[in-house]
N, C-alpha and C positions, 0 to 999 in steps of 0.2 A: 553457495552456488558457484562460489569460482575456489580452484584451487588452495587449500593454505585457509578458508575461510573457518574462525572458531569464534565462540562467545567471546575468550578472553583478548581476540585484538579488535573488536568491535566497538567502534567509538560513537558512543552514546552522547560527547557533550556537542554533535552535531547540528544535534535537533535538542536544544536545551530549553525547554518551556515547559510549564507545568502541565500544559494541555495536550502534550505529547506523552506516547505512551510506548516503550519500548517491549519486543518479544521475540526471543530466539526461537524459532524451528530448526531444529537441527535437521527432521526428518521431512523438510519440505511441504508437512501435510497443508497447511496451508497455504501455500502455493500451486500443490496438486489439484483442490480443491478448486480455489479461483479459475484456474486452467480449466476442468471442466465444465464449469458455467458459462465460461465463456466472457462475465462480465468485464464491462467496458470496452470490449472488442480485444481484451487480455487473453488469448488462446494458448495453444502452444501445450508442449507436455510440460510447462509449469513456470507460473509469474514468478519473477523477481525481478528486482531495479526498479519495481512502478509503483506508482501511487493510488491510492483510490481515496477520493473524498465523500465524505457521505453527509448527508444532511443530519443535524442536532436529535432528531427523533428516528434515526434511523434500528433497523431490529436486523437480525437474521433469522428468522423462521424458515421458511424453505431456501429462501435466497437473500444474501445481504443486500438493506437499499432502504431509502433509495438513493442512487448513486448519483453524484453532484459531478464530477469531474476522476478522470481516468487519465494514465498516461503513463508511457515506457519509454528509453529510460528516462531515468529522473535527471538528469543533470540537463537532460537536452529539452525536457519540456517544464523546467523551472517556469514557465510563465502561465503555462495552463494551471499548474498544480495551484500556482498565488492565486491564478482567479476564481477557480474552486473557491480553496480557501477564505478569499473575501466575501463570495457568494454567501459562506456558511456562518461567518462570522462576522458579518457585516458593519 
């Protein structure tokens, strides 16, 4: 999404935990996607920078969910994303 961005300078040991799970879009689809569902209040002609948390039994069939916590960007709403997170993993 920004300039200069490729797989190979993509730093993975970020988010190092086995319950993370990393995926390169190169071609944005899913973030096109999320853009037009609209979910989390994530609009726009296409997400990036944000999180979505979803509950442990969560599916996508028509629409992913169900969604626990949302938020853009990520550096600034580091404290929503933990409470998600606690929510999920309690």
């Amino acid at each position: 999404m920004l300039y200069g961005d490729s797989r190979d300078a993509w730093n993975t040991d970020l988010l190092a935990d086995k319950r993370v799970r990393h995926y390169w879009d190169g071609k944005d689809r899913v973030g096109l996607e999320l853009a037009s569902t609209g979910i989390g209040g994530l609009g726009g002609g296409v997400v990036w920078d944000a999180f979505l948390v979803f509950g442990r039994d969560a599916t996508w069939i028509d629409a992913p969910g169900p969604l626990v916590a949302a938020g853009s960007n990520v550096i600034d709403s580091t404290d929503e994303f933990a409470a998600g997170l606690r929510r999920v993993l309690g």
